[in-house]
Every structure is written in structure tokens, then in C-alpha cells.
N, C-alpha and C positions, 0 to 999 in steps of 0.2 A: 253678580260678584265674580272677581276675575279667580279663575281655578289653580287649586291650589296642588303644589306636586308633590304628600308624604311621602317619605320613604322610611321613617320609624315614629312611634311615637307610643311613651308610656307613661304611668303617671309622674313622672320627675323632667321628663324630656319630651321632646318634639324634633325631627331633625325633616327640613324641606328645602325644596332646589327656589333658590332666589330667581324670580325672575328680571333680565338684564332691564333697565331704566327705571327701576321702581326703588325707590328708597329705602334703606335696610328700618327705621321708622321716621316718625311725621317730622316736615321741615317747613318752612316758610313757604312752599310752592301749597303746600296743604294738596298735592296727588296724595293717593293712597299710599299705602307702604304695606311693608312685609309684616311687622309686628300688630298692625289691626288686622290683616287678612289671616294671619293666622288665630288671633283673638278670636275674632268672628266665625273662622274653623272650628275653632274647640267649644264655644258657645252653641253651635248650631247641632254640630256631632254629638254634643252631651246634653244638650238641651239645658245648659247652664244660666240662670237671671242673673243680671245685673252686672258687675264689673269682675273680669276674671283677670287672677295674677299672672303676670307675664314677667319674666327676666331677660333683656335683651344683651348677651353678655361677650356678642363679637359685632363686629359689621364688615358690611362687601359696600365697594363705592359704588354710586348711586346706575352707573353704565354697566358695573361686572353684574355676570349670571353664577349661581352657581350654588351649592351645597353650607347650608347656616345651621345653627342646632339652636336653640331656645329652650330657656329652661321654665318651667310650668309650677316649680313649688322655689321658695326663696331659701328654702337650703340646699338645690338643684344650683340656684342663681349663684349662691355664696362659693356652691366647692368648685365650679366651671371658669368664674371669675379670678379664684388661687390658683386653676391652673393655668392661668391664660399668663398670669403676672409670674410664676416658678418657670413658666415656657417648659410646661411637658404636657400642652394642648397644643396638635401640631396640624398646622395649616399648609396646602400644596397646591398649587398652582399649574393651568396650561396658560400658555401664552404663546399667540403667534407674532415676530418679528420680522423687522426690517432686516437683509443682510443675512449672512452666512457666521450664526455664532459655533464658537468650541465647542468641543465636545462637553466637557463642562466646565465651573469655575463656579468662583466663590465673588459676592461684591460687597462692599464694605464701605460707607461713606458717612458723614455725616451731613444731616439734613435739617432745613432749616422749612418751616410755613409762614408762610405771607395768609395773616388771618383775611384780610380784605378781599385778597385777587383769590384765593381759597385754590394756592398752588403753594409746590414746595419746590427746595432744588438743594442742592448741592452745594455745599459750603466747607471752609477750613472748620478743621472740629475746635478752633478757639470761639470760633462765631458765638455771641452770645444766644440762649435757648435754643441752639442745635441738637439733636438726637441723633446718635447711634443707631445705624439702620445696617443687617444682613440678611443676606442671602443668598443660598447654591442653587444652579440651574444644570441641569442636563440636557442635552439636546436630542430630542425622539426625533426628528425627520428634519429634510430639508428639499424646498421644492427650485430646483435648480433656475426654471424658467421663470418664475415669478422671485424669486432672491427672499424667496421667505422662509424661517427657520421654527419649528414648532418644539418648544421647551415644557420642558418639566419646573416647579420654582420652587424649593423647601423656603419658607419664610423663619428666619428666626428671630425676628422683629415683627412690630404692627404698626409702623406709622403712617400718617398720611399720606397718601398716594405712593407708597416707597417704590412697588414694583414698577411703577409708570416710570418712576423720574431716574432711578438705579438704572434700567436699563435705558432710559433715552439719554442719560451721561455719559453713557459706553455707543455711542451711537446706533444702537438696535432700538428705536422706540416700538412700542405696540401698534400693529396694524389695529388702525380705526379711532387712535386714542386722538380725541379731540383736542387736548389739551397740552399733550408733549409731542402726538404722532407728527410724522413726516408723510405719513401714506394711506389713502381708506379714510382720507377725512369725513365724508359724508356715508359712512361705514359704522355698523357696530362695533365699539373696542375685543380684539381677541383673547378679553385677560376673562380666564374661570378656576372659580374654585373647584377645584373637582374630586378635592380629599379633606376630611379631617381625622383627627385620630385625639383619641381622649379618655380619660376614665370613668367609668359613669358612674354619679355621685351617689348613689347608693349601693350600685351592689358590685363598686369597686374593681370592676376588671376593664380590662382596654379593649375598646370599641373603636371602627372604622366605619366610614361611609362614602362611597363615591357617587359622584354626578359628573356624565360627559355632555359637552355639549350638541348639539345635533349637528353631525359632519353635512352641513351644507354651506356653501361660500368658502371661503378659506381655511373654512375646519373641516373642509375633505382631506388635507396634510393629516388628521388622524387615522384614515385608511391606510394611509404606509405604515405605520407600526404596529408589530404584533401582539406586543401588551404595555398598556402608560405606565 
């Protein structure tokens, strides 16, 4: 069984670092995913028969690594789910880019999915089923010789690939992004989650978690900053 990396876990919650190509749960490829491996975690650990409750109430795209929370009881599932929809469940982002971006900025577009091609892009916000998509980036480092910028990414949205296609409409796509990248095609993508912040559904106070990525390849640009 491929290992599994806690970093909290109590009876309402679970929170583990996703690992990058594995699907956040089961899809038509039928690989494994995050939500049986962690199933099969809490089964094993607790010595649990038969079918154990799982709430899957965010997702990471099937390429990003990084930091998910999973809820373990269905009233964990319910208040994690209200906060994800009132957006005071706050998702953060690294990402390394093409080009030399600002020091920060906000980006604001509306976006459209192509169900078929299982891409999205950039549309006039008349477009029919377009969504509202934001975001502010910060820039941590920038590595002069290679033209690559390492960000910080507050999400204030959750749509389908939003980070990918926001920044590759501004002409900075993600180093490695197979799908919108210009560079590292044959690369892992540089997009991680590597914060969340949230309230925890029972004993109501505001909780954080971080997960960095291992500074090798192009996430040695995390060596230059002295805190994300």
C-alpha cells in the first residue's frame, strides 16, 4: 500500500499531504486515489470491518501534491462543506512560473469548462455557464537565470483548474503544467497546496496546516525565502 503522510488526525477529521498524480478519489482510470488510501489508513490503524464513513469535501487536480483535510463523521462533512460554500475555508497555494511576475496582484476572470476536452479558459463573463474565478498572488522569489518566479496564491474561488488557466491568461503558466504550460512539459506541474485554514467542526476554533514541497528541481526557488 502506497504510504500515507498524517499530519493531524482526530475523531471528526483527518488532514494528509496528497500525493502529486494520484487522484483526490476514484475516476474512470480506476488508479488508486487519496480517499481509499486513506479509508484503508483508518481501517487498518483502528482495526475497523466493513465500510468506513469518509467525507470528501475539497479536491487537489489529479498532477498537484499537497495538503487535503477529510472529514471522518458526516456532521464533520456537513460543517467543512458550509465552510467551503460561505468561503471562510481558506486554501493557499505555491506555484512556480514562467517570467518575472509583480510583486503581487489580484486576477479576476471568468471561466468557462469544456466537459469533453476536461479544460477551461477564459471567457467574456456574458458567456453562457461561465463562473467567477479570484485570486491574489505574491511573489516569494525569483530565479533570474532560469526566468522562473515562485508565488504564494490566496484562492478565493474553487473552480476547475482556475490556478492553471488565471495564470497561463496572464502569460505566466505553471512550470510542468501539461495542459496550459509553455515549459517542463515532460515535468511535474509546480502548483502545491501547502496551506489551509479552517474551523474545526466541533470544537470550533481556527486551525492551520502546512505542507511544502521537497525543495528539489525547481522548488530549490524555496531555498531563497526566509518564510512562505
Amino acid at each position: 500500500m502506497q504510504k500515507l503522510n498524517v499530519i493531524y488526525e482526530d475523531n471528526h477529521i483527518i488532514v494528509v499531504e496528497k500525493i502529486p498524480n494520484i487522484p483526490s478519489q476514484s475516476d474512470a482510470t480506476g488508479d488508486v486515489d487519496m480517499l481509499t488510501l486513506v479509508k484503508d489508513y483508518i481501517k487498518e490503524k483502528y482495526q475497523k470491518p466493513g465500510n468506513v464513513y469518509f467525507g470528501l469535501v475539497h479536491r487537489l487536480d489529479r498532477p498537484v501534491g499537497g495538503i487535503m483535510v477529510f472529514a471522518r463523521t458526516s456532521k464533520a462533512a456537513s460543517r467543512l462543506s458550509n465552510q467551503i460554500r460561505e468561503k471562510t475555508f481558506k486554501k493557499e497555494y505555491l506555484a512556480i512560473v514562467d517570467g518575472k511576475m509583480n510583486d503581487e496582484g489580484t486576477l479576476e476572470n471568468y471561466l468557462y469548462k469544456d466537459e469533453k476536452a476536461n479544460t477551461s479558459k477564459v471567457v467574456d463573463k456574458n458567456k453562457k455557464n461561465s463562473k467567477f474565478a479570484k485570486l491574489d498572488y505574491k511573489l516569494l522569489a525569483y530565479d533570474k537565470e532560469k526566468n522562473l518566479s515562485l508565488i504564494k496564491i490566496n484562492l478565493h474561488t474553487g473552480r476547475h483548474h482556475q490556478i492553471r488557466v488565471q495564470l497561463a491568461n496572464i502569460g505566466h503558466s505553471i512550470y510542468g503544467d501539461q495542459k496550459y504550460g509553455k515549459r517542463g512539459k515532460d515535468k511535474q506541474i509546480a502548483l502545491w497546496a501547502y496551506k489551509i485554514t479552517f474551523e474545526h467542526p466541533t470544537k470550533k476554533e481556527k486551525i492551520s496546516f502546512e505542507s511544502l514541497p521537497k525543495q528539489i528541481g525547481v522548488w530549490n526557488l524555496i531555498k531563497l525565502v526566509k518564510k512562505v
